[in-house]
N, C-alpha and C positions, 0 to 999 in steps of 0.2 A: 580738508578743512583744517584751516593752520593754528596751531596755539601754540608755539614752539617757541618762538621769540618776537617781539613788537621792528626786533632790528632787520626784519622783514618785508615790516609792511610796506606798502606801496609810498610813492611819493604824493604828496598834495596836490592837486589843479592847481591851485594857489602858489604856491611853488614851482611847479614849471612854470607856471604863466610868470613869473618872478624871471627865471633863467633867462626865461626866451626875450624878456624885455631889455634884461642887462648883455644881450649879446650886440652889442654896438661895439665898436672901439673909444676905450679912456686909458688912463692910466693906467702903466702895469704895476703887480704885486697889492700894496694897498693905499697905494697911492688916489686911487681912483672917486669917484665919486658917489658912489654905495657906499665903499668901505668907510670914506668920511665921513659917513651919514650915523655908523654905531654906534658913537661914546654916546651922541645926543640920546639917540632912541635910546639906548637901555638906559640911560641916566634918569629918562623920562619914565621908562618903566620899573624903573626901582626907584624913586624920587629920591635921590642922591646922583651926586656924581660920581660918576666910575669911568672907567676905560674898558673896552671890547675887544677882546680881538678873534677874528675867526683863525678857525683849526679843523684841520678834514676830520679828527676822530676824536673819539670821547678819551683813550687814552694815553694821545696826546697834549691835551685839554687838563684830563688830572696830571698828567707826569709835570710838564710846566708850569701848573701853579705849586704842585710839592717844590718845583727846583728854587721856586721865588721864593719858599717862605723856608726851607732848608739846607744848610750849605752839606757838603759831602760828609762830612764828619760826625754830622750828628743823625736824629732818629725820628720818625713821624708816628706819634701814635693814629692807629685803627683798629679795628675789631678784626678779629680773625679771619675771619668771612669776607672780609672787606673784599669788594671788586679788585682794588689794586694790589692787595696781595692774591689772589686765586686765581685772578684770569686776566692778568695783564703780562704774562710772560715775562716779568723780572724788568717789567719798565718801569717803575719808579727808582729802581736802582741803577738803572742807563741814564737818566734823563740827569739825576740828582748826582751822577759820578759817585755814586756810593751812601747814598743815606739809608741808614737801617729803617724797616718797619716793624715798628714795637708792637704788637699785637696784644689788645684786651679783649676781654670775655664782655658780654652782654646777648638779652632776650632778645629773641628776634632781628639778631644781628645788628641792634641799639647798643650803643656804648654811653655811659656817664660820668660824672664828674670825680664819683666814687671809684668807677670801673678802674677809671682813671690814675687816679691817686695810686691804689690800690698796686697800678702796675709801675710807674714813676718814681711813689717816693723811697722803695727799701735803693735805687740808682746812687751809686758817690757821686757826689760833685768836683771830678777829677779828671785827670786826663785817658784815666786806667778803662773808663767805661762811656759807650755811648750816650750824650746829653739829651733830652729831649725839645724841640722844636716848634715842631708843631700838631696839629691834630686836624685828622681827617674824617669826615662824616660823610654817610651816603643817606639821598635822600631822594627817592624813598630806598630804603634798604634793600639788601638782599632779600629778605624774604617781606617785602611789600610794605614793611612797614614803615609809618610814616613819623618824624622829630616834630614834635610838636613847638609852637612859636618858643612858649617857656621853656623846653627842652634844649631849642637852642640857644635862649641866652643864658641861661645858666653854664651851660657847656662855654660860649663866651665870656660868662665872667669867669670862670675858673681858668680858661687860658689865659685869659689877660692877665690875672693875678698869676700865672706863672712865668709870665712872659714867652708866650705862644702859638702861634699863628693860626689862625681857623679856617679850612677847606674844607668845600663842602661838595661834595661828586655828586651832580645835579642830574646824572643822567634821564631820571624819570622824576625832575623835579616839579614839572609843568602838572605828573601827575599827582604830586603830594599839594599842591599849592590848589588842585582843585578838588583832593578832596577836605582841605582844611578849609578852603573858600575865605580867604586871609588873602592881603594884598601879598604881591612877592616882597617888596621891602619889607614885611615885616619878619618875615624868616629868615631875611639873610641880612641886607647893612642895619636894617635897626636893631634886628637882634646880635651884631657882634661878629659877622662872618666875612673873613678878610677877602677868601677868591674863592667863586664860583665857577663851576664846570657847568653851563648852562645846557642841557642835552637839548637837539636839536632833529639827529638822526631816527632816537624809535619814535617820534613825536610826529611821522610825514614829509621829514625832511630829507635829503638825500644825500651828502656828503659834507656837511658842516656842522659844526660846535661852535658857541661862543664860550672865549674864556674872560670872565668877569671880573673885574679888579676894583673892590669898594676901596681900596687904595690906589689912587691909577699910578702914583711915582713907582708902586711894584712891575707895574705895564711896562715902564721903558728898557729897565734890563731883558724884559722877560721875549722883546720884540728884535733883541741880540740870538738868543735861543730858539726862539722858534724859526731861524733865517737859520742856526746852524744845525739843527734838527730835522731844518729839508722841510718846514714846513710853509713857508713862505712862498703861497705859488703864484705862479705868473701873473694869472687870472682871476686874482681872488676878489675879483666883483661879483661873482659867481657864489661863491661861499655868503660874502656880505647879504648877497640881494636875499638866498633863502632864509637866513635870519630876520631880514628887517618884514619877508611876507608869513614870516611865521607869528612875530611878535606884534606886527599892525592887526588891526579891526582882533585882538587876544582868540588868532586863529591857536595857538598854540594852547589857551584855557580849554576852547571848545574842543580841540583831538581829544587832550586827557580827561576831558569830562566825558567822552563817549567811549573811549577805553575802560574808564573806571566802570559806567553804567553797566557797560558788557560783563565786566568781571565780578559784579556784584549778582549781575542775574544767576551766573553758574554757583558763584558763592552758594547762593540760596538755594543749592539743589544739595547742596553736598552734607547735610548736618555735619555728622562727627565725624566726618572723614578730612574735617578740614583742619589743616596744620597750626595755624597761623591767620589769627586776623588778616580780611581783607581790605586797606586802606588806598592800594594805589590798583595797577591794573594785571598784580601777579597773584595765583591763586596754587597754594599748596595743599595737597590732597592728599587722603593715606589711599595706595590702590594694590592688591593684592597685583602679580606678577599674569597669573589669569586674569583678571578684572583690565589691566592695562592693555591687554593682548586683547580684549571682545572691543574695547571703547576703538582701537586703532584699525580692527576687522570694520569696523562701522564707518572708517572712513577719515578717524580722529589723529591728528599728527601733535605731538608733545614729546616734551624731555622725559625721561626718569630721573629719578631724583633720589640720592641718601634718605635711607628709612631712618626716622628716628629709634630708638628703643621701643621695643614691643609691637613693630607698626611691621606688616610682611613685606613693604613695598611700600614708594613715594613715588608722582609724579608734579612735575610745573606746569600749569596754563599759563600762559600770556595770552591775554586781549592787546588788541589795538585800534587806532582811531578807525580806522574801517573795517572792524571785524563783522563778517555779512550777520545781522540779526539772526538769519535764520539757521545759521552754522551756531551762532549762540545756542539758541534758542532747543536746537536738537542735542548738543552737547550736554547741556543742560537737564535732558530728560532723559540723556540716555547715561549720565551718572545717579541720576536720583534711581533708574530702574536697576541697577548693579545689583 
C-alpha cells in the first residue's frame, strides 16, 4: 500500500489513449502538430496569452525558467526547503551557469514579502555581492502548503517593485488550484507570476511538464536552452499530446481533487499528530520510530521524515489520483488505532 510519493502513481487511461493516438508520423521535435496545438490551449486555460513548452521533467521545467529570468551572476530567492535547492542536485546552478540561491526562512515552507526583504535588503548594490533577480515559489509547498491568490500577488507586487522575476514550481499545482477552487489564472498571470513549472508527472502523467511563459518573448531564448540542454526530443508529440489530455475535459482538476479527498480522509484520523495543515495531497505526521515500524508491518510503504523539536519521529504520506479507497481507508484506521 503506497504513500511514498504521487511520482509514482500510475499513468492515466486518458493519457495513454493520448500516446497511442499521437503515434502516427508528423513533424519532428516540436514542430508537429500536438505540439502546435499548446500555446493556444494553455492560453485558453489561463485566459491570457502565454507560450508552452514541454520538458520530460519537473527539474528541467524549474532550472529553465530560473535560466530565463536569471543571468549567471546574479541570485534567486527561495525558502530553504525549497525543492530546487534540496533535491534538485545543484541543477539550478548547471542550468543558470552559476546563479546563487538566496535562501529565506518561512512557515510551512511559505516565503513573504517581509521574508523577503528581510533577506535582500542588508545586500550592497555593487559588484562585491550577489544582486538579486528573481524569486521562486513552490506551490503547493514542501510541506503541502498551499499560496494563497492574495499571497501571490502581494509576492508579485513586491517583485515587480524590486524589479524581479516571479517563478513559480507548479509541481503539485493542479493540487493547490483545486484545493483553492480558483481559476488557474488567478494565481498565476493575474496575480503577477512570470513562468510556471506546470507539473504534469505526479498529476497521471507519464514523462512531461509544461513550462509556462505569461511572457511568451521569455519562451524564445528559453527554446535555445532547452535544445542545448538535450531537452528537445525527437518526438515530442508525445510529451505535447499528455499535456493537452491532461488539460482538456480539467482531467488534471479531477486527479488532484481525488488526491486531495484521499489525503484529507487520513488527515482526519491523525488529531495531533499532524504536522502541518493539510491543503494539497501531502500529509505530515509525528510517528514514534516504533509506531512507523507497526504501520509498515501492516503493509504501509512511506518516507521518514526530520522530527521537528520534541516530536520522537516524523513520517510523509502522499495520496495520489488513484490512491485505492480502500488502502486509504485502512491507513487511516490504522493511524487513528496507534
Amino acid at each position: 500500500m503506497k504513500f511514498f510519493s504521487d511520482n509514482a502513481a500510475s499513468v492515466h487511461p486518458k493519457v495513454w489513449d493520448a500516446l497511442k493516438q499521437a503515434d502516427s508520423p508528423d513533424s519532428a521535435y516540436d514542430g508537429d502538430a500536438i505540439s502546435q496545438r499548446l500555446d493556444a490551449a494553455f492560453s485558453d486555460l489561463f485566459g491570457t496569452d502565454c507560450a508552452a513548452l514541454w520538458i520530460a521533467t519537473g527539474t528541467a521545467a524549474n532550472c529553465l525558467a530560473l535560466a530565463a529570468l536569471c543571468p549567471p551572476h546574479g541570485g534567486v530567492v527561495c525558502h530553504r526547503e525549497a525543492h530546487i535547492e534540496v533535491d534538485e542536485g545543484g541543477g539550478p546552478g548547471f542550468y543558470t551557469h552559476g546563479a546563487k540561491l538566496m535562501l529565506a526562512d518561512g512557515e510551512g515552507a511559505k516565503i513573504t514579502p517581509a521574508g523577503i526583504a528581510a533577506l535582500i535588503d542588508p545586500i550592497r548594490d555593487d559588484v562585491h555581492q550577489v544582486q538579486p533577480h528573481a524569486i521562486s515559489i513552490t506551490q503547493a509547498t514542501e510541506y503541502g502548503r498551499v499560496y494563497s491568490v492574495d499571497e501571490v500577488a502581494a509576492l508579485s507586487t513586491f517583485a515587480r517593485q524590486r524589479g524581479l522575476g516571479l517563478h513559480m514550481d507548479g509541481a503539485r499545482f493542479a493540487n493547490a488550484v483545486a484545493h483553492l477552487g480558483c481559476m488557474p489564472g488567478a494565481i498565476t498571470a493575474a496575480a503577477g507570476v512570470t513562468a510556471l513549472s506546470f507539473g504534469c508527472v505526479k498529476n497521471g502523467g507519464m514523462n512531461a511538464e509544461a513550462l509556462v511563459f505569461f511572457d511568451p518573448a521569455l519562451a524564445d531564448l528559453t527554446r535555445y536552452r532547452r535544445k542545448r540542454a538535450g531537452h528537445l526530443q525527437s518526438k515530442g508529440r508525445f510529451a505535447a499530446a499528455q499535456l493537452l489530455a491532461m488539460i482538456e475535459d480539467d482531467l488534471w482538476l479531477d486527479n488532484a481533487g481525488a488526491a486531495n479527498c484521499a489525503a484529507q480522509e487520513i488527515a482526519a484520523s491523525c488529531g495531533d499528530r499532524l504536522l502541518h495543515p493539510v491543503e494539497a495531497n501531502e500529509i505530515f505526521v509525528a510517528l514514534a520510530p516504533a509506531e512507523a515500524a507497526a504501520l509498515r508491518a501492516l503493509g504501509f510503504d512511506f518516507y521518514d521524515w526530520p522530527a521537528p523539536a520534541g516530536r520522537p519521529g516524523a513520517a510523509r504520506l502522499v495520496t495520489s489520483w488513484n490512491s485505492d479507497p480502500a488502502h486509504v481507508g485502512a491507513l487511516a484506521k490504522a493511524i487513528a488505532a496507534l
